[in-house]
N, C-alpha and C positions, 0 to 999 in steps of 0.2 A: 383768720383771713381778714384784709380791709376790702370792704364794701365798700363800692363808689357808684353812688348815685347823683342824678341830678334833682335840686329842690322842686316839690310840685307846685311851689308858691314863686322863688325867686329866680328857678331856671339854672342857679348853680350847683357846682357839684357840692358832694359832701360826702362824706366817710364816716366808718364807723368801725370797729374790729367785733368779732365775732366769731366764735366758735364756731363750728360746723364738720361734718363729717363727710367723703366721699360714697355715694353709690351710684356704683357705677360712672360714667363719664359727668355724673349730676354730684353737684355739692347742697347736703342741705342741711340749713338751720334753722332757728325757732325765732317769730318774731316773737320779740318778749321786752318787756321795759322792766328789767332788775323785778319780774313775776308782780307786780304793781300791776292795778289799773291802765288802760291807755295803750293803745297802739306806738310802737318806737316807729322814730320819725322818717328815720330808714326806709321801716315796709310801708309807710305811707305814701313816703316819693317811690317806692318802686309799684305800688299799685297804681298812679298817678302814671307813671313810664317805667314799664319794666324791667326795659333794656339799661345793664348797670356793667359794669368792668370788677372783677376780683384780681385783690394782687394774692397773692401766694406765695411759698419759695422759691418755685420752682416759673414765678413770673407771671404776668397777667393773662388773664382773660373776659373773655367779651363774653358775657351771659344774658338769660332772660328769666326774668325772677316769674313764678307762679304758686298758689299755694295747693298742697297738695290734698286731694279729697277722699273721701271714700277706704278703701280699702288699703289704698296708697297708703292716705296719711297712717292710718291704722299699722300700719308695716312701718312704714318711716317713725313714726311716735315711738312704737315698742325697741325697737333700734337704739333711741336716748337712755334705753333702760341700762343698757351693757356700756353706758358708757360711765355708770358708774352713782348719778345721781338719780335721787327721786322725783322725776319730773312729774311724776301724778300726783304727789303729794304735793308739791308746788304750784302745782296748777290751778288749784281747789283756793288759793292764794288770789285768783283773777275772778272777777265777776264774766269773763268772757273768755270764749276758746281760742286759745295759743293757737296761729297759724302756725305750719309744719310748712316752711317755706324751700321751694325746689329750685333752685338756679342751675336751668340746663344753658349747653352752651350753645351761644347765638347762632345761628344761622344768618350769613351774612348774604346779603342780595347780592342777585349775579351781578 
């Protein structure tokens, strides 16, 4: 999918492609910078504004990015397993925990 956020510094948009999986009506991915140090600059403007637009195949949508906690992410994390790679073994790669990022879809004011 292309993420579309806006800069938290310049107020533009910006885009990025990304992996991610459906559950349920929520898409979600890892914020990660190639398992490097440092937060990708992505999840930084959507922590900044969370409200972001994904394009898809099947065509856009207006979303709201959050990271997932607890048990959640614990469900969500073991999930990346079946997808094939060793994300735990990659992850031990970061001095810091991979958010497990949730983009449900916006709820748009009456």
């Amino acid at each position: 999918m292309r993420v579309r956020t806006t800069g938290c510094r310049t107020g533009q948009e910006r885009s990025a492609i990304l992996g991610y999986y459906e559950d349920g009506p929520n898409l979600v991915t890892l914020a990660m910078n190639g398992w490097a140090d440092g937060e990708p600059g992505w999840w930084l403007n959507l922590l900044a504004c969370p409200d972001a637009t994904v394009d898809l195949v099947d065509g856009p949508r207006a979303v709201q990015a959050r990271a997932a906690e607890g048990e959640e992410r614990a469900r969500l994390w073991a999930r990346w397993r079946d997808v094939g790679d060793d994300v735990d073994a990659y992850a031990t790669l970061r001095s810091s925990e991979t958010a497990v990022v949730v983009l449900e879809p916006r709820r748009e004011a009456a």
